[in-house]
C-alpha positions as CSV (number, residue, x, y, z in Angstrom):
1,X,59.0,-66.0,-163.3
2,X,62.8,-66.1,-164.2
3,X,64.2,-66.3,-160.6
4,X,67.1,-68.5,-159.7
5,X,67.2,-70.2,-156.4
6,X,67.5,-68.6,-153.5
7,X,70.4,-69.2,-150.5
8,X,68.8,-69.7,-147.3
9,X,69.8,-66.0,-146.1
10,X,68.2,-64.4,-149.4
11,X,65.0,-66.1,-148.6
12,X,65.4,-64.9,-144.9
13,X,66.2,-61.3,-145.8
14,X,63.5,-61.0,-148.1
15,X,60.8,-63.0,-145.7
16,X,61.7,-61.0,-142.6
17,X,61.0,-57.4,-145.0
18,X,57.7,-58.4,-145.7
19,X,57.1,-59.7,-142.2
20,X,58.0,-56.5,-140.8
21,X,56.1,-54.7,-143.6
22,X,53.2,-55.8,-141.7
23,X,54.4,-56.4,-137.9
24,X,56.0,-53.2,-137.9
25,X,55.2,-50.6,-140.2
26,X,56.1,-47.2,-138.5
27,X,59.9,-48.9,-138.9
28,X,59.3,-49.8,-142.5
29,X,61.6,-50.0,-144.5
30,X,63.9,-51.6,-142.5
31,X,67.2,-50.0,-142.1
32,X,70.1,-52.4,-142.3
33,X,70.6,-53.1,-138.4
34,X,66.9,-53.7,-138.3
35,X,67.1,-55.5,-141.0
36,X,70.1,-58.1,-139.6
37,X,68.3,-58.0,-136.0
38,X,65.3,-59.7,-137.3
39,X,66.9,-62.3,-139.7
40,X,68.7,-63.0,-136.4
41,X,65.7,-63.4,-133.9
42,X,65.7,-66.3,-131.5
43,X,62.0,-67.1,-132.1
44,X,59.5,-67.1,-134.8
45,X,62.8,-68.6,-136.8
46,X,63.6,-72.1,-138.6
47,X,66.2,-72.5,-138.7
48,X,67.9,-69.9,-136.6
49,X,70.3,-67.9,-138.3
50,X,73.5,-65.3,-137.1
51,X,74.0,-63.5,-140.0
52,X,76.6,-60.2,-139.9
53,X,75.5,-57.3,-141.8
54,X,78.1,-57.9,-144.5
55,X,76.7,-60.7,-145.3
56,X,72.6,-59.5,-144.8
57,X,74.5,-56.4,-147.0
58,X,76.1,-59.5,-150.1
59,X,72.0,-61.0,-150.0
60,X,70.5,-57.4,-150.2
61,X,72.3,-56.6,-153.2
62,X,71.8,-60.1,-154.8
63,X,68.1,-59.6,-153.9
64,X,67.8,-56.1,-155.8
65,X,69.6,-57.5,-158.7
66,X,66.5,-59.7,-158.9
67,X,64.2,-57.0,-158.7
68,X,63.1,-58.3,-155.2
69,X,64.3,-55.5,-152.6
70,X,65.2,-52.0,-153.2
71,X,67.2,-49.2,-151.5
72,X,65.0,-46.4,-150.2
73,X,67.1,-43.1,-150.5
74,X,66.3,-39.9,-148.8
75,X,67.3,-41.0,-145.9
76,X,70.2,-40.0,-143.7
77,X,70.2,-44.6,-143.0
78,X,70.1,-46.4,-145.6
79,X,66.7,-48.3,-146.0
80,X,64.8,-51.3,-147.5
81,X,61.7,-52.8,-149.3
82,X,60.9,-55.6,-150.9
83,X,58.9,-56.3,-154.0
84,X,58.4,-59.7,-153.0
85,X,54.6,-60.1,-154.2
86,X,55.5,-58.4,-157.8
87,X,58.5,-59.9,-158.5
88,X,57.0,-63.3,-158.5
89,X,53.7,-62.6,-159.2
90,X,51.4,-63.7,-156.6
91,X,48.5,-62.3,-154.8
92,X,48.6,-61.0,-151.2
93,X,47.6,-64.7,-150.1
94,X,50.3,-66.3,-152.0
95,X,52.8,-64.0,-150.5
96,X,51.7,-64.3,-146.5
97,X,52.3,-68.5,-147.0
98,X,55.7,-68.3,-149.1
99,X,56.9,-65.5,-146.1
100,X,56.0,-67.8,-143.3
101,X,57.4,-70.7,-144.9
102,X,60.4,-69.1,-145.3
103,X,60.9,-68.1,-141.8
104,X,60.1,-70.8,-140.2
105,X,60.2,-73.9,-142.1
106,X,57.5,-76.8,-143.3
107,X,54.3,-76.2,-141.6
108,X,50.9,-77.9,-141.7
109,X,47.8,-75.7,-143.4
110,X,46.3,-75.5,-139.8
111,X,50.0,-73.9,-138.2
112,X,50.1,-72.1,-141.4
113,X,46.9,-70.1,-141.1
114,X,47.3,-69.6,-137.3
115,X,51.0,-68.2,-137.7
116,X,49.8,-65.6,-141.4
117,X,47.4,-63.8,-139.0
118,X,49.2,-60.7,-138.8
119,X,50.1,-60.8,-142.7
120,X,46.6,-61.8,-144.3
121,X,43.7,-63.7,-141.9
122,X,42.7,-66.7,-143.8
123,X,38.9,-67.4,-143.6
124,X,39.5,-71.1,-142.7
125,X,41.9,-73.8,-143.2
126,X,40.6,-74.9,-147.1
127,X,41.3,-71.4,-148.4
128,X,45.1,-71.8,-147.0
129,X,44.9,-75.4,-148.9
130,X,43.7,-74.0,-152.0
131,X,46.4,-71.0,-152.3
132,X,49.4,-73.7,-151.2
133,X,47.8,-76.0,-154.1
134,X,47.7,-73.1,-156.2
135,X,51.5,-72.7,-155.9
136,X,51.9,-75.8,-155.9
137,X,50.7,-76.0,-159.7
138,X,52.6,-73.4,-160.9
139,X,55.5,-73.7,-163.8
140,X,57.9,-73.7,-162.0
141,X,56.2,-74.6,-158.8
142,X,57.1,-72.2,-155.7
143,X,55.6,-75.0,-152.8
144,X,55.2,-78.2,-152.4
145,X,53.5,-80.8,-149.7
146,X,55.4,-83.6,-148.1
147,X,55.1,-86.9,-147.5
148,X,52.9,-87.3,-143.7
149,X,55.3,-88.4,-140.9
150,X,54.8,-91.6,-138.9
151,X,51.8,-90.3,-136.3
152,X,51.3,-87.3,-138.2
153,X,47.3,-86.1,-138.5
154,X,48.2,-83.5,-141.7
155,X,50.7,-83.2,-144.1
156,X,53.0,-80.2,-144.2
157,X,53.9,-78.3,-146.7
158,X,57.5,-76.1,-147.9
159,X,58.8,-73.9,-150.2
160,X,60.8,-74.1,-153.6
161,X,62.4,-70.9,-153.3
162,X,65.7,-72.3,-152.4
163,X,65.5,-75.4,-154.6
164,X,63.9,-79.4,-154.7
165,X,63.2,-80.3,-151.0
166,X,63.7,-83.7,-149.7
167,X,61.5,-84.9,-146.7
168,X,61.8,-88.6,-146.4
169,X,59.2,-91.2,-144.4
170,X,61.3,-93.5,-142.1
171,X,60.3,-97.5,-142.9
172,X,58.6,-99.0,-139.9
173,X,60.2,-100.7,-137.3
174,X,61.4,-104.2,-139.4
175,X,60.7,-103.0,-142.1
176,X,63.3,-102.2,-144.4
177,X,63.5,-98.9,-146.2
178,X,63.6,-99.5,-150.3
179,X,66.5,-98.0,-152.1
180,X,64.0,-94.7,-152.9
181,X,63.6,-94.6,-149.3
182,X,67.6,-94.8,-148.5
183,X,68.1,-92.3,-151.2
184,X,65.6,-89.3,-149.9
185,X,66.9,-90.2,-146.5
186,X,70.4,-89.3,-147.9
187,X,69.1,-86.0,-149.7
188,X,67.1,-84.6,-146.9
189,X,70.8,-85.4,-144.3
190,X,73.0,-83.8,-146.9
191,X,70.0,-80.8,-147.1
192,X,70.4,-80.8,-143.2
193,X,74.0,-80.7,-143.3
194,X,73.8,-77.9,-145.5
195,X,72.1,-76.0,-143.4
196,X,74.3,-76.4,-140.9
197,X,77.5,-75.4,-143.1
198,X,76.0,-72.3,-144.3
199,X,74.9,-71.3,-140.9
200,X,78.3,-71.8,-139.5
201,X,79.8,-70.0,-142.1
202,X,77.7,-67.4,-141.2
203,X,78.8,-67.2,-137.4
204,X,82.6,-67.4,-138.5
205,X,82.0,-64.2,-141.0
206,X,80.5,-62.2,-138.2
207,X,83.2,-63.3,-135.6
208,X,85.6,-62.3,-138.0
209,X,83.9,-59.0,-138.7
210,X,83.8,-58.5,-135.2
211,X,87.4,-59.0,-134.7
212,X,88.1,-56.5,-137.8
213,X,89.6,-59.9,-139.9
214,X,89.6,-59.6,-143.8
């Protein structure tokens, strides 16, 4: 697969057409407003996003570019599809657990095969292991699973699609952190602040748009 990383609001563009591929198929594909409302929804979302539609419009095009999405014509509104599963080659399976994982963040194997049920019903929890190992393995790999929290019964897991994830285990209390420690710690706040920036930028471009600002 020769894909380059993905921003946060390409993965959520392309996650949110295949989840309304399946959620909501007398609407698919998803006309841009559509399109922008549900990388924009309040719920089912980590992190939550407000994205314009320039800026759904900028990831759209970077998306077909990758032979990801593409523009539906023969329509008097403009429409959308992915080509998520062919693009990066993975089975139906593969596809449901990158999608979810993209809209709403690290999840355990057990959240992850209660929260696919309207994209693919896993048979039990081993078969959603086996598929997440299985991308896990790949060259490049497209997830990954994280180190348990403190407390934690199971291990979550992410995806790669928008680069190396950091998720750091806090020392116990007295216990100092070793300078591996301090330095994931440091990754996984600068990823957070990231996040942050990008979606701020976000809510600035659409205010602007609003206000009719170049």
């Amino acid at each position: 697969m020769s894909l380059r990383v993905l921003t946060a609001l390409e993965a959520r563009v392309l996650a949110v057409l295949v989840e309304k591929q399946f959620t909501v198929p007398d609407s698919y594909p998803l006309s841009l407003n559509a399109l922008t409302m549900g990388c924009n929804q309040k719920t089912a979302r980590d992190p939550v996003m407000s994205a314009g539609e320039n800026e759904v419009l900028r990831a759209l095009d970077e998306l077909r570019g990758m032979s990801l999405v593409n523009r539906v014509s023969g329509s008097r509104v403009e429409r959308y599809e992915h080509n998520f599963r062919r693009g990066i080659n993975v089975p139906g399976q593969a596809e449901a657990l990158l999608t979810l994982l993209m809209l709403r963040g690290p999840q355990t194997a057990a959240e992850l095969r209660s929260n696919t049920e309207r994209l693919h019903r896993f048979a039990d929890i081993s078969s959603v292991e086996a598929f997440l190992v299985e991308l896990s393995e790949r060259q490049p790999p497209l997830a990954i699973k994280l180190a348990r929290a403190p407390g934690a019964r199971e291990s979550r897991w992410a995806h790669l699609l928008c680069g190396e994830v950091f998720d750091a285990v806090p020392a116990a209390p007295g216990e100092p952190a070793s300078r591996d420690d301090e330095l994931l710690q440091l990754r996984a706040e600068q990823a957070r602040q990231a996040g942050e920036i990008e979606a701020l930028k976000a809510q600035i471009a659409q205010i602007k748009a609003e206000l009719g600002i170049a």
